[in-house]
Structure formats: C-alpha cells, structure tokens
N, C-alpha and C positions, 0 to 999 in steps of 0.2 A: 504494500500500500504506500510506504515512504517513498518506495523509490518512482511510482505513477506519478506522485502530486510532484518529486522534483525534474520530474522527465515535462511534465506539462508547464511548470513553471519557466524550465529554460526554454521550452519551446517558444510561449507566450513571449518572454524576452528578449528573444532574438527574431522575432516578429514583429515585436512592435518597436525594437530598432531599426530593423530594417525599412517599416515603413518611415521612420521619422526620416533618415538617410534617402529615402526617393522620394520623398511628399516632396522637397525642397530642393530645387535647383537655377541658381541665379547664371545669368550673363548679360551684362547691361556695358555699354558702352559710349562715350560721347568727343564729339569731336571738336576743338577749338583752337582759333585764330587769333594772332592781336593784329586788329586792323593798322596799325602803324610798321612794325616789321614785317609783319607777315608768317611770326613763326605760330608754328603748329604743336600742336599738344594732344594727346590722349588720354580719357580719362575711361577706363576702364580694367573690367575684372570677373573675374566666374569663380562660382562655386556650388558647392551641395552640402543636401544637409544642413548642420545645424552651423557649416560656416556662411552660409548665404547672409544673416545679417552683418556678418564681418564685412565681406566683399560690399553690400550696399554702403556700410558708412563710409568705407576706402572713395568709393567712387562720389559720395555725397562729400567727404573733404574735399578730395581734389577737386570738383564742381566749383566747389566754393572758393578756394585759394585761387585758380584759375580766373573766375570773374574777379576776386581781388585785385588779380594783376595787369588788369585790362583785357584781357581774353575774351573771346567771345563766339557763341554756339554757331559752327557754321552757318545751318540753317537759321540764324537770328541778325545774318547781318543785315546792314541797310542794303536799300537798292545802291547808293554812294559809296559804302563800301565797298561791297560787290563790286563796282566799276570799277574802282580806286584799283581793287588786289587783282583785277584783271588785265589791265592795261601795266602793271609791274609784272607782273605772269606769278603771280602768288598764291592765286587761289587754286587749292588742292581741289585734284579731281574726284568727284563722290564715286 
C-alpha cells in the first residue's frame, strides 16, 4: 500500500512539473534605432517554463534603457525620420 500512494505521488509530481515546464514558453523581440546615428539595437530573448518571467523583465529593461537613450521602435519612427535614415542609407531592412 506504501509503496502505490508513493509511486502515485511521484507520478503526480512529475506531471504537474512537467506541465508547468510546457504551459510557458516566451520569445519576444524588438527592434530599435536612434534616429540621429543611426545605430541599431536588439532587445530580445526566449524562454520556458518558469524562466519566461525572467526573459520578459530582461526584455522590458532593455525597452526601457533603450528609449532612455534616445532609441527608438522601428516601426515608431516618424515619416521625417524614416526619410532622414533613408537618404543616409541607415534604415535596417525589416
């Protein structure tokens, strides 16, 4: 009888780690420019599991230090920047 309820228990536990382990899998990425130089930056990261909230906040810092710096989200620039980093041949191609 001991030994069913601890055969069922491990079972149950590596069951419901397992599910925890695939319920959760991040990959988020983003791309930005500073419209005066023109340099480029990547802000991304992947993971599973129970590191997915780790990879969000890495990529939610660098978001942020990046607009700190003047960066800014590809797809967010103006139409005038857009121009600007065109005609310097700077704008990365999507």
């Amino acid at each position: 009888m001991l030994e069913n309820a601890s055969t069922f228990s491990l079972r149950r536990a590596v069951l419901v780690l397992c599910l925890l382990l695939a319920a959760a899998c991040a990959s988020h990425g983003a791309t930005f420019i500073h419209p005066q130089t023109g340099a480029t930056l990547e802000c991304s990261g992947s993971g599973f599991g129970l590191g997915t909230a780790w990879v969000q906040d890495h990529i939610d810092n660098c978001i942020r230090r990046s607009k700190n710096r003047g960066y800014v989200s590809v797809d967010q620039l103006t139409p005038q920047q857009r121009i600007d980093l065109e005609k310097r041949g700077l704008l990365p191609e999507n």
